[in-house]
C-alpha positions as CSV (number, residue, x, y, z in Angstrom):
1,X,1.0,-2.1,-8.5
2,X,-1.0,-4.3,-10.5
3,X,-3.6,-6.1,-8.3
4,X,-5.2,-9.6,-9.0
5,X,-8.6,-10.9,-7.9
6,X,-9.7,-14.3,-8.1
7,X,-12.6,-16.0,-7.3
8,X,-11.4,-19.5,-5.6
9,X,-11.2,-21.1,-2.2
10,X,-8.6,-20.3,0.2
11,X,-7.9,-20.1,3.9
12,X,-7.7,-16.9,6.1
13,X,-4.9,-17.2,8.8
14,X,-7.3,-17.6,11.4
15,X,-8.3,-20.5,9.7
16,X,-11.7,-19.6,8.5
17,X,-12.6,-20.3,4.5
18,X,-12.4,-17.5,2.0
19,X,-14.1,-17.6,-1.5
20,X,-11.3,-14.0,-2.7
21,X,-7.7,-14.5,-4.0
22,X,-5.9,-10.9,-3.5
23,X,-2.5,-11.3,-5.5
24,X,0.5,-8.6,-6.0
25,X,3.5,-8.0,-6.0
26,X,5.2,-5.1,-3.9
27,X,7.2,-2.2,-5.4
28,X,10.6,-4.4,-3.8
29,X,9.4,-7.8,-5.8
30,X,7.6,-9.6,-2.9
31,X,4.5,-11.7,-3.8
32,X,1.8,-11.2,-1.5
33,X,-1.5,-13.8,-1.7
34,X,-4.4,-13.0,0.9
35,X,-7.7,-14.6,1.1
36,X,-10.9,-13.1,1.5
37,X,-14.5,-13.9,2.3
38,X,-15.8,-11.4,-0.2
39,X,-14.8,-9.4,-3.5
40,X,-15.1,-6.2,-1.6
41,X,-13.6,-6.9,1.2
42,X,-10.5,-8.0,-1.4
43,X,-10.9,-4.3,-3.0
44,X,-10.5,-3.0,0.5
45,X,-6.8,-4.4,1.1
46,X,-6.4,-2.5,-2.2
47,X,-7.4,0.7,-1.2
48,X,-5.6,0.4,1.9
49,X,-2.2,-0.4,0.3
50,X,-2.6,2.2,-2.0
51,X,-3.6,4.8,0.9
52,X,-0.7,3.8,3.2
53,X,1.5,4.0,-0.2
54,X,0.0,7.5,-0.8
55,X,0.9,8.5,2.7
56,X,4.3,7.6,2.5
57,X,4.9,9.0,-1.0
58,X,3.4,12.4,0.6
59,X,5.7,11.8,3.7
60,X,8.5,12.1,1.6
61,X,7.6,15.0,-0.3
62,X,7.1,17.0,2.6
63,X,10.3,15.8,3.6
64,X,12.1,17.4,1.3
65,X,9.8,20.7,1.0
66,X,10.8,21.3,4.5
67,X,14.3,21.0,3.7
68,X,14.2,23.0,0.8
69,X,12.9,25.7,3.1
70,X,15.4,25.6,5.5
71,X,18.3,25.9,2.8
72,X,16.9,29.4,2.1
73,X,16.1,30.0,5.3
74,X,19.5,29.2,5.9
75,X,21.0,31.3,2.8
76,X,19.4,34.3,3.8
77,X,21.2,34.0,7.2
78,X,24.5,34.3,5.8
């Protein structure tokens, strides 16, 4: 996903002032926008998408190993 950060003023939910635009859009077309209070900070939303995407993408994949497994497991019974 292509990531944006930008250097403005914004407001957190909790109502405190942020200085770090985060901007993206999600692999189903949603635009996200979050404020931060610094650049780092900003570059850790990123890295935590990316891990929790990662996850899921390795979620699957073992998904599917583990069915692939028990179709030979399977064959060999018959």
């Amino acid at each position: 996903m292509p990531y944006t950060v930008r250097k403005s003023k914004c407001k957190q939910s909790d109502g405190d002032s942020g200085s770090y635009t985060l901007s993206y859009t999600d692999k189903k077309g949603k635009k996200h926008t979050a404020c931060h209070t610094s650049k780092k900070k900003a570059h850790g939303q990123i890295a935590a998408i990316e891990m929790e995407a990662d996850e899921k993408e390795a979620d699957t994949l073992m998904e599917a190993i583990l069915e692939k497994i028990l179709e030979i497991k399977d064959g060999d019974n018959n």
